[in-house]
Phi, psi and omega in degrees: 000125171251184184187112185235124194264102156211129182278124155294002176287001158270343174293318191309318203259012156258019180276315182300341161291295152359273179311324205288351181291275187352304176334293195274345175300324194264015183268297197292341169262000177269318173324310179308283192300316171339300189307313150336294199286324183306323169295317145244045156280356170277278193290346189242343169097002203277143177272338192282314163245001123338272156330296155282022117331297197270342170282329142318301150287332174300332178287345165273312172283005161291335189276326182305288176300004148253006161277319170316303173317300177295308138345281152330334178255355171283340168297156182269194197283164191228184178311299212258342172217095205273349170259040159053158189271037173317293190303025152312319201284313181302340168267330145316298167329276158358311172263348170282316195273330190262343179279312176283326157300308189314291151347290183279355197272313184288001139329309255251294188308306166267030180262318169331315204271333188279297191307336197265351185183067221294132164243145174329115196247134162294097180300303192298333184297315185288345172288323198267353165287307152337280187305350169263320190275309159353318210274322175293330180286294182321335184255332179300325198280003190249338180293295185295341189272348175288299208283033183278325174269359166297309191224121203277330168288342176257335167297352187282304206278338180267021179241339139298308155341288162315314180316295177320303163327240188350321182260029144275331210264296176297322154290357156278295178338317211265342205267321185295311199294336186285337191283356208238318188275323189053081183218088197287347189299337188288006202264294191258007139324308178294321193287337166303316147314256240286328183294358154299316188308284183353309192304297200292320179274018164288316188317309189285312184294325187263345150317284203292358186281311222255323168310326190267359179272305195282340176058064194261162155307127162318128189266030176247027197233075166257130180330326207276320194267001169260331172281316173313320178308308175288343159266011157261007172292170170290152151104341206245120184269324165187180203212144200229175115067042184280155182217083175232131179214162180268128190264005160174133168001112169062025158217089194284111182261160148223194188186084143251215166224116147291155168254134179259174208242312182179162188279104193213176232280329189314113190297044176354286168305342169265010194267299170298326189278342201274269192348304158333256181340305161283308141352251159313323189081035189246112119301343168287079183250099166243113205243133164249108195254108190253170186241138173341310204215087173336152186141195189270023168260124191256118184287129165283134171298154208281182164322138178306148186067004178223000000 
């Protein structure tokens, strides 16, 4: 039986280095501005900014906990956690997507409430409040957007973000009809958009939390072209007991027991560890090697370095 291990952990946590500017840059322009909007959502009566108000602080606080995250996962792996707190970040995700469903629910009531005893709105104030928190979601969502397909905790705060976008983009909408039409109703109309947004992009971030939670496949993965792969190696008669999941956003492990077709000099495993990698983008490998046909034939160790 042979057997090879190799950890991804310094690419990962200096990618986790990476993400932590962005983060935080973008916490201080969402913080900033939250406090604004909140004031005039105060001053203009709008339930619309209000709303992207309270979306806006889930939004600091979402970012805040994934600089907590990034912090945490940085740590090294211990006795008791021997992969380390990589999965922080995935559980930050996970509450940035429940957090944002929580949100809309609470949008949803108090639009309800708004539709039964529609009030008066400032527009043009609300247009002009809107239209600042727009400006800001937009230089955050360009701060956020390189490292988003990288890390499933920084796709959480930039899909708040976006959520945000968009009911800045309906709250100017609702602030033209109430200021043209004087149509107050359009106040917490808007506000029903936005808590859909809100919805749809929590769905796909808290799917994809609990797949990884779950130690589900990665879905740029397929199983069916990794095992076909390993089986085209030289040397190698069939595979068993395969796996592959993720322990944290761009870091994919496997695990399976090969069978070798008979005992020979040939590096299997660095053989199989090369295909992974160029292919797929798997560096987690832990491969176990049974031999064909038991007897006085000895699986050979793998090469010096691998």
């Amino acid at each position: 039986m042979a057997h090879v291990h190799d950890h991804g952990g310094p690419a990962g946590r200096s990618a986790l280095a990476v993400h932590r500017r962005p983060l935080t840059i973008a916490l201080v322009l969402i913080a900033a501005y939250t406090i604004a909007e909140a004031i005039g959502s105060l001053l203009t009566g709008s339930l619309a900014l209000l709303a992207d108000a309270v979306h806006m602080l889930s939004d600091a606080a979402a970012l805040a906990l994934s600089l907590f995250a990034l912090h945490i996962a940085r740590r090294p792996p211990t006795a008791g956690l021997t992969y380390g707190f990589h999965r922080t970040e995935i559980l930050a995700a996970l509450i940035n997507g429940a957090t944002l469903i929580a949100m809309a629910t609470f949008i949803f009531f108090e639009a309800w409430e708004r539709f039964q005893a529609p009030r008066e709105v400032r527009g043009g104030a609300m247009m002009a409040v809107a239209a600042g928190g727009l400006i800001i979601n937009l230089v955050v969502l360009g701060v956020l957007n390189r490292g988003r397909k990288e890390s499933l905790n920084l796709r959480g705060a930039w899909l708040h973000v976006v959520a945000d976008t968009l009911g800045s983009v309906q709250a100017i909408g609702a602030g033209v009809l109430i200021l043209v039409f004087g149509w107050y109703w359009a106040d917490p109309l808007a506000s029903v958009l936005i808590g859909l947004l809100v919805i749809f992009s929590a769905w796909s971030l808290v799917r994809d939390s609990v797949g990884v939670l779950m130690e589900g496949v990665p879905d740029h993965i397929d199983v069916g072209a990794v095992q076909r792969e390993i089986l085209a190696a030289p040397g190698v008669a069939s595979l068993h007991d395969l796996h592959v999941w993720s322990i944290t956003s761009g870091m994919e492990s496997l695990s399976a027991h090969v069978v070798v077709e008979e005992c020979s000099e040939s590096d299997v495993l660095g053989e199989i560890r090369r295909r992974l990698s160029q292919r797929f983008g798997i560096e987690h490998v832990t491969i176990q090697l049974e031999a064909e046909e038991l007897g006085d034939c000895r699986i050979c160790p793998p090469a010096p370095g691998h």
